[in-house]
C-alpha positions, -999 to +999 in steps of 0.1 A: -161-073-200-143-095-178-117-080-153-096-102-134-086-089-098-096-078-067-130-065-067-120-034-042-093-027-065-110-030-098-142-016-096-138+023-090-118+023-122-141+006-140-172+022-125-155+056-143-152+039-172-194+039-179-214+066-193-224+098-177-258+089-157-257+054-162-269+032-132-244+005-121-254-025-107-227-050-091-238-085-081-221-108-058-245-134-054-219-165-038-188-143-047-183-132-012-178-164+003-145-169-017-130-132-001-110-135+030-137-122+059-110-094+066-118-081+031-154-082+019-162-051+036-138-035+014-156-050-016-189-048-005-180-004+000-166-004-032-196-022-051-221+005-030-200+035-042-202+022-080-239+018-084-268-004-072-254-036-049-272-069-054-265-100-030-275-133-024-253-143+009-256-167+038-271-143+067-236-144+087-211-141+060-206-105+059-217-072+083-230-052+050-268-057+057-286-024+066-299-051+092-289-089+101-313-108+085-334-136+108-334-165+087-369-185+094-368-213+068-325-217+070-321-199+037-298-168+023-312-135+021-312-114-009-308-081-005-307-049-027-281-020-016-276-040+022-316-044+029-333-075+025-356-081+007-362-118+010-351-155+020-345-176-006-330-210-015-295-205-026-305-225-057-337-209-064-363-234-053-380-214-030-382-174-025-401-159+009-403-127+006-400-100+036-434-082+040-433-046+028-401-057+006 
């Protein structure tokens, strides 16, 4: 299904919308970058209340990391629920992941 909107806005309602005990999982690998700064909080809460959060961001775009990732090779981190789990190329070539990840 494809929802047009704000992501803040949108996904509670359709989060209800799934099955009883289902596991949600919202990506916004690159999405974030296109959401005024002010706001990807907001969308970043409202993704973690729905379900699982998967993200593939530069390390400064956004303050939702359960810790600021250090990037060594100058890549994006990709993180499950906030914590990082490695740093990758933004277009796959390469993936380093973090020890005990």
């Amino acid at each position: 299904m494809l929802v047009a909107g704000d992501g803040a806005e949108a996904l509670p309602t359709l989060a209800a919308q799934a099955p009883a005990g289902a596991t949600l999982v919202v990506t916004t690998p690159g999405v974030l970058a296109h959401v005024p700064r002010g706001h990807r909080a907001a969308v970043i809460d409202a993704a973690r209340a729905a379900g699982r959060w998967i993200t593939l961001d530069a390390p400064g775009l956004h303050d939702g990391w359960t810790r600021r990732p250090e990037p060594v090779r100058g890549g994006f981190a990709l993180a499950l629920d906030g914590e990082v789990l490695a740093e990758v190329d933004p277009l796959g070539a390469w993936v380093a992941w973090h020890p005990g990840s």
